[in-house]
Every structure is written in C-alpha cells, then in structure tokens.
N, C-alpha and C positions, 0 to 999 in steps of 0.2 A: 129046050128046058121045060121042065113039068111047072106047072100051076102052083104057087108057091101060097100053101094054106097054113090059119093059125094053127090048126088042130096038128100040123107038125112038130109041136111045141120040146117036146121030147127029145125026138130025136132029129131034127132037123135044125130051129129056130135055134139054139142054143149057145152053137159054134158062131154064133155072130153078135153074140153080146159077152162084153168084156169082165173082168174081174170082178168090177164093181156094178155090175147089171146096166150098165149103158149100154149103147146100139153103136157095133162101130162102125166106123168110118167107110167111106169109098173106097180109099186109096191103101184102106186093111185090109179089107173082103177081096180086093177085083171087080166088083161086079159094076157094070154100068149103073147107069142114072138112074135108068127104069125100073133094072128088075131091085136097085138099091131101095128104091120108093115104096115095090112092093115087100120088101124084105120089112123094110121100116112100117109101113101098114099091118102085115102079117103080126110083128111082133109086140104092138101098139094091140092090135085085137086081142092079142094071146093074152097081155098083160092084164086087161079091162076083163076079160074070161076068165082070169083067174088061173089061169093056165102056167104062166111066168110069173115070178116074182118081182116086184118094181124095183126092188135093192137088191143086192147083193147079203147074204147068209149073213157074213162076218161085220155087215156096216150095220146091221138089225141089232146085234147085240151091243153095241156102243151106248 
C-alpha cells in the first residue's frame, strides 16, 4: 500500500468520511489498526489544511 497523504484529500480521503463528515469506522473501511490511524491522521491534517470540510454541506446550513 502507498503512503497515505493529506494532499489526497480529493480524491482519495473522501470515501472514508461519512454523510455527516465524521471519519468512519474500522469495521466500515476494512482497514486495520495502523493504516486506520493513518487514514484518521491524514484526514485530521487535511481538515486543519483546510483541505476537508469539518461538517458536512447540509449540517452548515441548519
């Protein structure tokens, strides 16, 4: 498996955060511990980067 970086935010980090911009689970993704930790750092950076959104589209406007 390749180097799991924020600046994949696009097109990569995306598919692992849910409706409402949470980070999902283990037991949703497949992925072990590790590369879970790194997926969860990656997208923790991306966020803080400005890169991701902290919310979800639809909970912004409420």
């Amino acid at each position: 498996m390749r180097e799991i970086d924020y600046k994949d935010a696009a097109r990569f980090l995306k598919r692992y955060i849910s409706d409402r911009g949470k980070i999902e689970p283990r037991r949703k993704t497949g992925t072990c511990a590790k590369h879970q930790r790194a997926l969860s750092r990656a997208l923790k950076q991306a966020r803080f980067m400005a890169l991701l959104p902290y919310t979800a589209e639809h909970m912004r406007s409420m």
